[in-house]
MISE-612973 format. One line per field, with one value per residue: residue in one letter; x, y, z of N, C-alpha, C, O, CB in turn; residue number from 1. Coordinates in steps of 0.001 Angstrom, whole numbers, plus 500000, padded with zeros to 6 digits. Glycine has a CB too. Example, Ala and Ser with C-alpha at 12.3 -4.5 7.8 and 13.67 -1.06 7.14 Angstrom:
// residues 2
resn	[a/s]
n.x	[513190/512850]
n.y	[494310/497750]
n.z	[507800/507080]
ca.x	[512300/513670]
ca.y	[495500/498940]
ca.z	[507800/507140]
c.x	[513200/512900]
c.y	[496700/500030]
c.z	[507800/507870]
o.x	[514236/513409]
o.y	[496681/501138]
o.z	[508465/508039]
cb.x	[511308/514084]
cb.y	[495527/499402]
cb.z	[509046/505725]
resi	[1/2]
This chain:
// residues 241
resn	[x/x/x/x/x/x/x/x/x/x/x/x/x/x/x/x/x/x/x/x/x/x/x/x/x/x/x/x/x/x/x/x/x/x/x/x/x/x/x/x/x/x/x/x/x/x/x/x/x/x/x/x/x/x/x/x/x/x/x/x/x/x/x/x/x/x/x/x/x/x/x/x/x/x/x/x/x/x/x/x/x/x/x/x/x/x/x/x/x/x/x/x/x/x/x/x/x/x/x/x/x/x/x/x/x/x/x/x/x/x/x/x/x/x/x/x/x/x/x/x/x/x/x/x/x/x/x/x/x/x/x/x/x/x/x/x/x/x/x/x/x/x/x/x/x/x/x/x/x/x/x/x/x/x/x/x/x/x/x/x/x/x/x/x/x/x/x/x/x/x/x/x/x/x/x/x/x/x/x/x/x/x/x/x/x/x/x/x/x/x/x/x/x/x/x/x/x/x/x/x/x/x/x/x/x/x/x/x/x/x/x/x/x/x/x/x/x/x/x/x/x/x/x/x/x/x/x/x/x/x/x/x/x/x/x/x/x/x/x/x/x]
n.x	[452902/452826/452960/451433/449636/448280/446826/444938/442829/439550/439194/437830/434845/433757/435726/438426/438737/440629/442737/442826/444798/443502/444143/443396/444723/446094/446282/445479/443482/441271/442946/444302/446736/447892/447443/446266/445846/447501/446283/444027/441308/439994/440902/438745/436711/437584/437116/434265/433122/434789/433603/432376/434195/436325/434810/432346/433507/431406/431151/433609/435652/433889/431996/431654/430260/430186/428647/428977/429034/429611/431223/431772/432727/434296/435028/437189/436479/439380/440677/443401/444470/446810/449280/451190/450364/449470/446883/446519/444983/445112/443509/442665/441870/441300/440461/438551/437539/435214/433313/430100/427483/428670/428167/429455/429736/431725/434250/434269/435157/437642/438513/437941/440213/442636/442523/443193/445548/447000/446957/448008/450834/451513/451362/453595/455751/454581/453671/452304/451661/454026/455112/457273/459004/457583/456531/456976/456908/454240/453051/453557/452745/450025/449636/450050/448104/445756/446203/446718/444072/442718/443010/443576/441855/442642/445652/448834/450215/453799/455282/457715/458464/455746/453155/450114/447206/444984/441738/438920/435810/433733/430191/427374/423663/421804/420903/422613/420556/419405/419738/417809/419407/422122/425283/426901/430238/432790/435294/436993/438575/437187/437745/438447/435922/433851/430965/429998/430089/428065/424164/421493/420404/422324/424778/422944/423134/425224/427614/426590/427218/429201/430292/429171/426740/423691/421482/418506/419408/420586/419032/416869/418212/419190/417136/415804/414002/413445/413807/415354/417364/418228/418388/420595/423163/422966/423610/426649/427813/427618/429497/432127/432478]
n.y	[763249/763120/766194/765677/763647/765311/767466/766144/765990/767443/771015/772776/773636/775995/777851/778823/781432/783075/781917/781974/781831/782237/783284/783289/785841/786810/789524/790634/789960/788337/787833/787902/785699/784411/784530/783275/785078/787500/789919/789714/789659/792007/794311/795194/793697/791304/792576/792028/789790/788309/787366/784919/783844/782873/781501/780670/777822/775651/775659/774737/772671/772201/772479/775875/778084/781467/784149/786936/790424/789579/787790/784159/782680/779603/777684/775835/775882/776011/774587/774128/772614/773757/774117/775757/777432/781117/781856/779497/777879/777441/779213/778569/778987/777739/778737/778912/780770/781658/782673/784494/783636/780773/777438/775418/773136/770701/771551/771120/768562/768911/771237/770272/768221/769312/770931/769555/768290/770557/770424/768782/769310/771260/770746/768793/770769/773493/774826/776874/778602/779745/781696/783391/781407/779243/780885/781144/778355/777617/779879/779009/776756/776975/778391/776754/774577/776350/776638/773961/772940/774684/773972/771665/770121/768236/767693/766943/767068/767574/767530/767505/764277/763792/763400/764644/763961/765993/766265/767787/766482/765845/766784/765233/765675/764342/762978/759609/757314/754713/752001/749501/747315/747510/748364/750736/752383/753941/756010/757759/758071/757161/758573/760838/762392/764879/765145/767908/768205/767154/766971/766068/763205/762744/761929/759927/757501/757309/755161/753003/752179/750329/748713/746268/746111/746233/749114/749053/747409/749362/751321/750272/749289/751815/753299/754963/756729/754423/756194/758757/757742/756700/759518/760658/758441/759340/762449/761899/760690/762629/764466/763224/761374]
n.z	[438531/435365/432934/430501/430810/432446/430911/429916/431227/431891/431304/434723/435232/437271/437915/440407/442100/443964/446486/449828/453731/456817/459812/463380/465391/468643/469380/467018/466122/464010/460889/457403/456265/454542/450544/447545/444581/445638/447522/446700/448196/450045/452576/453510/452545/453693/456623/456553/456345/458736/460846/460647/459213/461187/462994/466070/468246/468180/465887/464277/462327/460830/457229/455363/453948/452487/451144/449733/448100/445779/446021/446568/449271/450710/453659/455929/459035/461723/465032/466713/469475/472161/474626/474058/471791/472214/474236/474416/472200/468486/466185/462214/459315/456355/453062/450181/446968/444806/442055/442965/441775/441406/441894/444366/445661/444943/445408/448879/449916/449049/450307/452794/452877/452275/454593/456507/455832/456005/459211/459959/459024/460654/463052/463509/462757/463106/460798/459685/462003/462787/460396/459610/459028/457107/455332/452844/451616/452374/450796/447663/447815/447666/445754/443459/444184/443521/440748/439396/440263/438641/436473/435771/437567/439241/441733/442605/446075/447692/450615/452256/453349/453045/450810/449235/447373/445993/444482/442001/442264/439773/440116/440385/438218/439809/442828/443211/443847/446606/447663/449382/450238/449845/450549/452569/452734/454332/453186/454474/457290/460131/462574/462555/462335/464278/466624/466224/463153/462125/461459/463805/462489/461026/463236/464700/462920/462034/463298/463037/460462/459512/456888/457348/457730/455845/454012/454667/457476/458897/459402/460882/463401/464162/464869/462957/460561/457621/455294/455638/456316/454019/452952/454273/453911/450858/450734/452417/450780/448744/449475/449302/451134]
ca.x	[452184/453560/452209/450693/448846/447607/446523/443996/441504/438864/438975/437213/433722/433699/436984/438801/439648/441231/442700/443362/444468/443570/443877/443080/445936/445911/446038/445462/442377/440878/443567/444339/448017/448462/445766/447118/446881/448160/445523/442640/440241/440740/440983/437327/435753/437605/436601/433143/433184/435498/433376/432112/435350/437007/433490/432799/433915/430853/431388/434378/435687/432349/432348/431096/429901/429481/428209/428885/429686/430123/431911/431463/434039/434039/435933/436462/437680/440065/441450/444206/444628/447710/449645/452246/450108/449068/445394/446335/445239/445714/442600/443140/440990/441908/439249/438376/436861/434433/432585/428803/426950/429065/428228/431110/430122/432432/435860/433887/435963/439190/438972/438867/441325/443499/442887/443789/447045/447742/447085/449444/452113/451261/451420/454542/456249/454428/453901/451240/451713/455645/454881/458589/459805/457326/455568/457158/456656/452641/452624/453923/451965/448773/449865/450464/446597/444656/446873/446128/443065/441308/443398/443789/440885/443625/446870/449492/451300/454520/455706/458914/457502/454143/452156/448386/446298/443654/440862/437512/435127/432076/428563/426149/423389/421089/421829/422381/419242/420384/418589/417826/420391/422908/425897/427654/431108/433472/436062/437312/438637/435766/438385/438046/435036/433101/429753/429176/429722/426924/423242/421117/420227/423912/424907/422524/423390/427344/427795/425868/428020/430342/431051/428876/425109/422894/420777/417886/419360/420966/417332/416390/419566/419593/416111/415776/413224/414691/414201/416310/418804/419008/418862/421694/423870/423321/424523/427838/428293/427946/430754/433105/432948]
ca.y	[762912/763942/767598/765477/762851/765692/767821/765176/765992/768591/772216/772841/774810/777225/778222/779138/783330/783325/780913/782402/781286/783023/783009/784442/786498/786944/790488/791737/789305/787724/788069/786770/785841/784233/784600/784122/786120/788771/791324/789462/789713/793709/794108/795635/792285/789889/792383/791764/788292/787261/786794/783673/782765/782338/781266/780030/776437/774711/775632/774087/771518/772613/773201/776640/779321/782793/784578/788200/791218/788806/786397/782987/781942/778310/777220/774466/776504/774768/775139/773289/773192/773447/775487/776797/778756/782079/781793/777511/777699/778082/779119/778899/778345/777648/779419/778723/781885/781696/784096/784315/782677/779758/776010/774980/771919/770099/771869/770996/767625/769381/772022/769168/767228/770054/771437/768109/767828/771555/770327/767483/770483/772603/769712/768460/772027/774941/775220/777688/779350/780520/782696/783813/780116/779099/782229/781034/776981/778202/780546/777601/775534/777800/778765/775388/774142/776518/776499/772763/772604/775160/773689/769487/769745/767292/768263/766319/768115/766920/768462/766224/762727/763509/763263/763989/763999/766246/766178/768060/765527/766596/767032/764495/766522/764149/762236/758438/756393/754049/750623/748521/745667/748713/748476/751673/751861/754903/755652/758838/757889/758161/758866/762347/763056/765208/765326/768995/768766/766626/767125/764884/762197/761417/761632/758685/756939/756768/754490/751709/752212/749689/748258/745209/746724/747419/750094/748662/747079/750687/752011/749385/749447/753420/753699/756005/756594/753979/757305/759985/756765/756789/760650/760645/758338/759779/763241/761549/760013/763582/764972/761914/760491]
ca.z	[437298/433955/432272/429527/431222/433000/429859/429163/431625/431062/432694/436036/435161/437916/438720/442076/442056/444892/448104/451285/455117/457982/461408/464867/466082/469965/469566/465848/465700/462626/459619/456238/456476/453084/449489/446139/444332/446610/448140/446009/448909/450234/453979/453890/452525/455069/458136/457395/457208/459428/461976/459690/458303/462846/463963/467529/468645/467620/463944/463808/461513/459568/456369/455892/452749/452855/449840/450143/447252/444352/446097/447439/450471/451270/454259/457038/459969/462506/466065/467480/471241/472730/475546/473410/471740/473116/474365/474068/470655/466958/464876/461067/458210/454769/452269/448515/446680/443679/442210/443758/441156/441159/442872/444474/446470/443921/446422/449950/449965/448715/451156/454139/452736/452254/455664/457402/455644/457363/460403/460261/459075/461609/464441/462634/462335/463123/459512/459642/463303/461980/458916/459294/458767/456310/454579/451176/450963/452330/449006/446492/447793/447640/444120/443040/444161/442664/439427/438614/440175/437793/434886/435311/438496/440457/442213/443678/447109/448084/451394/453183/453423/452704/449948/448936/446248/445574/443078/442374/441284/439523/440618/439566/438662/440507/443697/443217/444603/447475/447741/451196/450524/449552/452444/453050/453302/454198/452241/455159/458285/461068/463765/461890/462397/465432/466562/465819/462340/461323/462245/464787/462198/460895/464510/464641/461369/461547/464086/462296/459025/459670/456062/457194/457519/454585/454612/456067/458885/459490/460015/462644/464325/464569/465153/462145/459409/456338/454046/456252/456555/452577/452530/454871/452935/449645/451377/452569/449086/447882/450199/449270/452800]
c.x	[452680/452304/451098/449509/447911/446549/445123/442595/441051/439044/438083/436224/433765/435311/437426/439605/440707/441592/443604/443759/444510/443679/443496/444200/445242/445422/445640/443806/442626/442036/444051/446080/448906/447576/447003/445501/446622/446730/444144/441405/440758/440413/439364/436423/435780/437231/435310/432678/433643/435147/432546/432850/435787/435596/433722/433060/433115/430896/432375/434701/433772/432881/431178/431064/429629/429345/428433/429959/430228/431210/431152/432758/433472/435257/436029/437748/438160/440380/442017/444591/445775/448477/450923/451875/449539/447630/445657/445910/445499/444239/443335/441956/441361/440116/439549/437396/436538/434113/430811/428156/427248/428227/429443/430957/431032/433904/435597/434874/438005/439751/439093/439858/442584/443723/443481/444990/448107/447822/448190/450509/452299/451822/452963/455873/456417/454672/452889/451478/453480/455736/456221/459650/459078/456499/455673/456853/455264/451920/452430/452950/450069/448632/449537/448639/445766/445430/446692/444824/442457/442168/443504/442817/441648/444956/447634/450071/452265/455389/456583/458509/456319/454024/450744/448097/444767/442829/439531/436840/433729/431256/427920/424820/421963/421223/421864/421606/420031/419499/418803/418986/421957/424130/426945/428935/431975/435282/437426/437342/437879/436739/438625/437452/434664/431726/429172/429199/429187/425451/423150/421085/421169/424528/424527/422724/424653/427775/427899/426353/429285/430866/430320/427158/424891/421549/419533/418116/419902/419951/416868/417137/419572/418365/415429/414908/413988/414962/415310/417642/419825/419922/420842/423026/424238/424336/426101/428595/428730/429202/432173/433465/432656]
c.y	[763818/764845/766512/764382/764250/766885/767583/765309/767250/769611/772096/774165/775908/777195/778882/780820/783302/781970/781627/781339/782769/782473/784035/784549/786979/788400/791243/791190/788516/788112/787406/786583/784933/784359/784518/783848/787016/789829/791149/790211/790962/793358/794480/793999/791395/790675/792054/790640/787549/786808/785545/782795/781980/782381/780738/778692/775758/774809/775126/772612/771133/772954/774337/777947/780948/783662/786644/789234/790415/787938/785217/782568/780784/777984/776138/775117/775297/774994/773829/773596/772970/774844/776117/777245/779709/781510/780108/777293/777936/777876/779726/778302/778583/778072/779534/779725/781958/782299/783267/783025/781076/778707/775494/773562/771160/770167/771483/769779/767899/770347/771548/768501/768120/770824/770510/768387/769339/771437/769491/768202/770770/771952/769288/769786/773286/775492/776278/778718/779810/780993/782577/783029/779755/779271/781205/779526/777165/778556/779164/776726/776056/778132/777279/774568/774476/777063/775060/772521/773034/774821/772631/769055/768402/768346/767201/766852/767184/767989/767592/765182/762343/763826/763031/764204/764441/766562/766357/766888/766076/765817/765815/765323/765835/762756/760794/757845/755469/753000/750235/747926/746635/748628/749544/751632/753152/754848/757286/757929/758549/758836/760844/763699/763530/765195/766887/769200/768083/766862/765744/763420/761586/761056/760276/757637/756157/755775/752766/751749/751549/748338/746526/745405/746842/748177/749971/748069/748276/751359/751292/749657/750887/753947/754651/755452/755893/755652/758318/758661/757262/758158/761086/760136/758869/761376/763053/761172/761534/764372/764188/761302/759210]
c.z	[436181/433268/430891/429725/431757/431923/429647/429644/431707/432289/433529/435587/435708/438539/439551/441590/442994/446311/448819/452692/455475/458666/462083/465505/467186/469854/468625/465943/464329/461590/458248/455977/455014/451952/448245/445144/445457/446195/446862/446154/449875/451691/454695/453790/453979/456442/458004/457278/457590/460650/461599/459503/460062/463316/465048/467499/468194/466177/463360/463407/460856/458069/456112/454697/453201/451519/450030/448591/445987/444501/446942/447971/451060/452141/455515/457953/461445/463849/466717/469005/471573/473327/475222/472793/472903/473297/474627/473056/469731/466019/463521/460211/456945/453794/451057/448288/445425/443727/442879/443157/441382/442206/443279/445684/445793/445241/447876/449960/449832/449974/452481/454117/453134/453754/456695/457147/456250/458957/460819/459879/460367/462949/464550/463028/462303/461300/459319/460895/463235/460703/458190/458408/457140/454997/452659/450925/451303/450917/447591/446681/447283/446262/443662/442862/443149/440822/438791/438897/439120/436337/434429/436487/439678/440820/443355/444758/447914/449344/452707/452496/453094/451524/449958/447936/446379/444389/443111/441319/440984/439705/440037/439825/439627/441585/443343/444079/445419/447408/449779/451231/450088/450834/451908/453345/453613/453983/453251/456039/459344/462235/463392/462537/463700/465414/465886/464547/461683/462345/462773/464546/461761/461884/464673/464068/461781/462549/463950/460949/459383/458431/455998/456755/456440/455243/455362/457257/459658/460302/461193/463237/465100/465529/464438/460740/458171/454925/454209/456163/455104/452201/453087/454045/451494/450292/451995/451462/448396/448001/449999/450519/452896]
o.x	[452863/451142/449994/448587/446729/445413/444280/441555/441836/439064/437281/436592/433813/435782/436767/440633/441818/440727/444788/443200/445007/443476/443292/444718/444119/444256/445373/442926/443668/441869/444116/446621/450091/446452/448024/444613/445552/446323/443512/440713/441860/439789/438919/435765/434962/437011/434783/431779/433472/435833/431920/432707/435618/435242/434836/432749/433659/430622/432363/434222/432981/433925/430016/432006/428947/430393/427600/431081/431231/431936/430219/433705/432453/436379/435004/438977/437610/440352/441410/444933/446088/448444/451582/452703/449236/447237/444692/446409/446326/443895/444108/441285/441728/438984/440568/436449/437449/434077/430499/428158/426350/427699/430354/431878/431319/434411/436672/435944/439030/440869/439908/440452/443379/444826/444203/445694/449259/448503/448997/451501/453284/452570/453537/456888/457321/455511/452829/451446/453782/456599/456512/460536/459745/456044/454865/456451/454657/450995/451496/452399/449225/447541/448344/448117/445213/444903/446506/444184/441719/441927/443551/442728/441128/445180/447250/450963/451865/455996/456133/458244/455835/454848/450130/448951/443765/443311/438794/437138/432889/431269/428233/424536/421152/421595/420700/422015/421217/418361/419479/419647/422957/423789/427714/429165/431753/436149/438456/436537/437773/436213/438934/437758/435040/431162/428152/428547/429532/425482/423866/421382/421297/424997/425392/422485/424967/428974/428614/425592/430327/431526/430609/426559/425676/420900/419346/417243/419765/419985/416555/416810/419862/418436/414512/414991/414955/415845/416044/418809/420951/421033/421818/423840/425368/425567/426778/429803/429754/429852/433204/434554/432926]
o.y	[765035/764484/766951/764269/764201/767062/768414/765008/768195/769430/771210/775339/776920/776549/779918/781118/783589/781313/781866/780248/783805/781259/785205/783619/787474/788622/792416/792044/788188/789328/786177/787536/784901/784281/785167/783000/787144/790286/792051/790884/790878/792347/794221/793405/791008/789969/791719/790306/786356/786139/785139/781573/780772/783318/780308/778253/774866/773865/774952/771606/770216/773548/774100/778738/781375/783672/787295/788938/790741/787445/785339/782179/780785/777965/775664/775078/774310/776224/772834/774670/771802/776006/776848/778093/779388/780687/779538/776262/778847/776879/780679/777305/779691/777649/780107/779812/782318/783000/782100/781879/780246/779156/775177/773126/770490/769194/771425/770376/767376/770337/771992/768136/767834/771255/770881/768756/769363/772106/769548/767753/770463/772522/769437/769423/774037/776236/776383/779886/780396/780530/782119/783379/779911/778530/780852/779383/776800/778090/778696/776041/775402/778134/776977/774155/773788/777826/775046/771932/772277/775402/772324/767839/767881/769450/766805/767500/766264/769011/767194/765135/761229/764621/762035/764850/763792/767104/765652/766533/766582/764592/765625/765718/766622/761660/760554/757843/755311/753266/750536/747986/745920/748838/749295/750861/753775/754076/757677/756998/759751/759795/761760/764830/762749/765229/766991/770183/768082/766925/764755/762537/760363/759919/759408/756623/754968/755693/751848/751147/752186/747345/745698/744967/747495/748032/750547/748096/748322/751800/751771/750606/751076/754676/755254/754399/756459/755948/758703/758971/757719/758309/761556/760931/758883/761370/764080/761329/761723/764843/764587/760827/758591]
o.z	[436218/433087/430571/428918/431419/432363/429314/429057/431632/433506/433238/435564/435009/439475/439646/440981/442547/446891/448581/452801/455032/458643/461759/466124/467091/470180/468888/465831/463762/461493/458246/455417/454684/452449/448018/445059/446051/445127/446312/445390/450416/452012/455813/454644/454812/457426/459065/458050/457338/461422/462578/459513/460230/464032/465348/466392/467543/465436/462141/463930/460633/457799/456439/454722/454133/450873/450660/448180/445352/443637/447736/447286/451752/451634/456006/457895/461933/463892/467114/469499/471341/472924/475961/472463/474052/472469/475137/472607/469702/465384/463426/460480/456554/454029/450673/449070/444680/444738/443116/443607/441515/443224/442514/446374/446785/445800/448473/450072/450268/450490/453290/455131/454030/454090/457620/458086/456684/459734/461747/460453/461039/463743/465628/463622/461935/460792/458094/460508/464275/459957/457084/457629/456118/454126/451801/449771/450297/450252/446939/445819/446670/445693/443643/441827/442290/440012/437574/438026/438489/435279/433237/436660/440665/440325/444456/444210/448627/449026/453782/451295/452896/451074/450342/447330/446679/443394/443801/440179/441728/439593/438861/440955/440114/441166/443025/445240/445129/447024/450762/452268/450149/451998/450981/454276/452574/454391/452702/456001/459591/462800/464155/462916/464575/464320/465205/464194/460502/463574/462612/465350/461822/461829/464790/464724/461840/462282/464352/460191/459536/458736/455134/455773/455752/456279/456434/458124/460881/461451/462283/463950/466281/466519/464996/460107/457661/454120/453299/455920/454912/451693/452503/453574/451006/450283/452050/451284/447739/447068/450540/450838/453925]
cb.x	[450639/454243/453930/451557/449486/448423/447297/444433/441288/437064/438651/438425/432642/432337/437590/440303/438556/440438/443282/442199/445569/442863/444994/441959/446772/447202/446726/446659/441286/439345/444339/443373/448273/449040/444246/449192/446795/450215/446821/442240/439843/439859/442294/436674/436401/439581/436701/432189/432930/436654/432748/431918/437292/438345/432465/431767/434058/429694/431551/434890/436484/431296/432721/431732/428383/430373/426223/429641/430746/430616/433346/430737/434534/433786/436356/436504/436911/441361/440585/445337/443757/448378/449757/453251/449344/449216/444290/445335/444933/447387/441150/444615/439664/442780/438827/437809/437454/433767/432501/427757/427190/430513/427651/432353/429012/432461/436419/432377/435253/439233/438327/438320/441434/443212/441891/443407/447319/447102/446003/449522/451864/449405/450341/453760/456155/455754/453830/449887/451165/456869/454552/459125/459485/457437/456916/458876/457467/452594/454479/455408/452177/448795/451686/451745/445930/443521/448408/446807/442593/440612/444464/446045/439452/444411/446472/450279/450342/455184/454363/458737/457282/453039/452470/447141/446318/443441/440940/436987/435016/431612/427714/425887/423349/420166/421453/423255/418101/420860/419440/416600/419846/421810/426893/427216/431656/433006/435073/436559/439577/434122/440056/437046/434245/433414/429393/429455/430342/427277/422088/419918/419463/425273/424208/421799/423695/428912/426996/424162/428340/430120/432695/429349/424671/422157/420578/417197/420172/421336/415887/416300/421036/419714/416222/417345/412741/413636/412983/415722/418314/417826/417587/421414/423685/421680/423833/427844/426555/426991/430429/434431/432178]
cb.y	[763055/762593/769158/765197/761621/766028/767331/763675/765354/768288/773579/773080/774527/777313/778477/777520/784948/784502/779090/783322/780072/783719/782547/783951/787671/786622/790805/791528/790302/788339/788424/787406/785211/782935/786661/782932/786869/789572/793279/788300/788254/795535/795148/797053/791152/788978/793629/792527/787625/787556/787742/783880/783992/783563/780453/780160/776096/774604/776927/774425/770149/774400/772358/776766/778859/783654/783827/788187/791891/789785/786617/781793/782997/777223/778169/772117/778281/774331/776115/773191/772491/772574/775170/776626/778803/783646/782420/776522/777566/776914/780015/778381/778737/775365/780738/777144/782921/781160/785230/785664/783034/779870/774801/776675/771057/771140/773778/770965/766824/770371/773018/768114/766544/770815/772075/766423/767393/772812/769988/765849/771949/773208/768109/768452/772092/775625/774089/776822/778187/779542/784581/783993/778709/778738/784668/781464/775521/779640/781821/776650/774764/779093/779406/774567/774594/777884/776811/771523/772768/777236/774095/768369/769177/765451/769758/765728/769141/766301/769388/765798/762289/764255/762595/764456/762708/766934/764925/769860/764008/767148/768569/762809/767589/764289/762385/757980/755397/754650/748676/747062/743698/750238/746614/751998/750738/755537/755768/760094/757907/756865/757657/762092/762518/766334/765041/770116/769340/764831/767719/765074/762160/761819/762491/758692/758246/758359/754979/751730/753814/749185/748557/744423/748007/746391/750845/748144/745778/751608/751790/747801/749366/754563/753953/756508/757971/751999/758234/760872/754583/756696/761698/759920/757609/760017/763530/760720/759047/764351/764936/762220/760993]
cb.z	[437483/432537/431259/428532/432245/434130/429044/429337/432777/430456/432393/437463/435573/439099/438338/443067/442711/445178/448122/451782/455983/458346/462170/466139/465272/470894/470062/464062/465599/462075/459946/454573/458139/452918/449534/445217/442886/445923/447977/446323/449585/449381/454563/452575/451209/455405/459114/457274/457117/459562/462933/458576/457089/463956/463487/468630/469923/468090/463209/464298/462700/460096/455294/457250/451969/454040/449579/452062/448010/443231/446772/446686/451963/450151/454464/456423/460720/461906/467072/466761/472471/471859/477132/472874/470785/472591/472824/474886/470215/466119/465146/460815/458249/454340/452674/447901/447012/443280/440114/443626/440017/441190/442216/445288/446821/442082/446525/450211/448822/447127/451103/454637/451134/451141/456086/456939/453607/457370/460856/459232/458319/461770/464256/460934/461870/464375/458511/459692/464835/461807/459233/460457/460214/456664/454697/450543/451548/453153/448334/446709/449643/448545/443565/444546/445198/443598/439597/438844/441067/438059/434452/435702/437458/439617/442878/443289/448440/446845/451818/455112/454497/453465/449432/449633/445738/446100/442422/442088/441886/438172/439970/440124/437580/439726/445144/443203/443462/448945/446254/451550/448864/449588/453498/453882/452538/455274/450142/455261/458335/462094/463947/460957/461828/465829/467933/466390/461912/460926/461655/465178/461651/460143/465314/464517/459968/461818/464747/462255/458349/461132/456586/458439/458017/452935/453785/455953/459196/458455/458828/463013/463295/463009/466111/461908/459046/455087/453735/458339/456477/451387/453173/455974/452919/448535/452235/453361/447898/447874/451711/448652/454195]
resi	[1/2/3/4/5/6/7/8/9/10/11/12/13/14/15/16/17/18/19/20/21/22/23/24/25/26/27/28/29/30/31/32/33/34/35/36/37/38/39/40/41/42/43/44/45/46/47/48/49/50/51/52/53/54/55/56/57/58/59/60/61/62/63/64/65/66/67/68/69/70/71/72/73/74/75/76/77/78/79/80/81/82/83/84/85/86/87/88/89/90/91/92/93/94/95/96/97/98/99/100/101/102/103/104/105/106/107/108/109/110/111/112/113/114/115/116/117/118/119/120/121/122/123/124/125/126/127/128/129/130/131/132/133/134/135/136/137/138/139/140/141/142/143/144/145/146/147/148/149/150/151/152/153/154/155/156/157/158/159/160/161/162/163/164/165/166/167/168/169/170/171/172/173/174/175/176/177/178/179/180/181/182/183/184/185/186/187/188/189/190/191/192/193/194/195/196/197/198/199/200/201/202/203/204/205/206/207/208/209/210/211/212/213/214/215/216/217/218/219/220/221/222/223/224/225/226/227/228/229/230/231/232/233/234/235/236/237/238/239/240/241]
């Protein structure tokens, strides 16, 4: 997209200080192995919440805040299984860093999107689990994000063959009302998604979102209160799912 088309759209309110990855090294542990800018987040901050940022197995593919010393860290930590890594896996989590105050559900969508399209590196390449190989197209690319995000709030990433497009979309500041005859449609691939990172009642819900249902026949179908149905949907709407 050309610099002047991109011009056009308005700055990003709360803007991104800092983006880090980490991972879990076999033997160092928890570490932050790329951030720009460089040595943002000091080695004191990330030890004490990195037992937040590499949470246990059920937290994963969560998305996940931690508010601590005048920052806010938002991240959607990951683990890939496989027996070429050490241990058989590869935890990593990609982390967006506002200041405290801020709201940042606005990046919760950016920061899954964006962690997906590392996984398909990573799977791809070892684009993340080889520093050595690809320390510097990591950086660029890390630069590159939060340089248009907090200045045109989109960003295109072109990395081989691939291409994505990300874009913070703002808040509405009050949720859109859902009707009965309302049909649901997702706009995220469910093959995605896991059980642990939605509670009991979307658990219930998503199943019956098949693009044909409206929302009251969701509620019969599920067996679920029609209001938690709505609440439910509006909450997915808010996430861009």
């Amino acid at each position: 997209m050309k610099k002047s088309i991109l011009q056009k759209v308005a700055v990003v309110k709360v803007p991104l200080r800092c983006i880090f990855l980490c991972e879990f090294h076999p033997i160092a542990g928890p570490k932050i192995t790329c951030q720009i800018p460089d040595n943002y987040i000091s080695k004191e901050i990330f030890d004490a919440v990195s037992v937040y940022i590499i949470p246990k197995a059920q937290l994963q593919r969560s998305i996940l805040t931690v508010t601590l010393l005048g920052w806010k860290i938002l991240g959607f930590p990951i683990r890939i299984d496989n027996k070429k890594y050490a241990r058989n896996a590869f935890h990593f989590n990609l982390c967006f860093v506002c200041d405290a105050w801020a709201r940042s559900a606005q990046y919760e969508p950016v920061v899954r999107k964006l962690s997906d399209h590392l996984v398909a590196l990573e799977v791809e390449k070892q684009f993340l689990s080889k520093p050595q190989v690809h320390k510097t197209s990591l950086s660029t690319m890390l630069k590159q994000v939060m340089e248009d995000l907090n200045t045109y709030k989109i960003c295109t990433l072109t990395e081989g063959p691939t291409t994505i497009h990300l874009k913070v979309v703002k808040l509405s500041k009050e949720p859109i009302p859902v009707q009965d005859y309302q049909v649901p449609i997702f706009i995220e691939d469910q093959q995605g998604f896991s059980e642990e990172q939605w509670d009991l009642t979307t658990n219930q819900v998503l199943p019956y979102i098949d693009g044909v249902n409206h929302v009251a026949r969701i509620a019969a179908e599920a067996d679920v209160e029609n209001n938690l149905v709505k609440a439910c949907v509006q909450n997915l709407q808010k996430i861009s799912i």
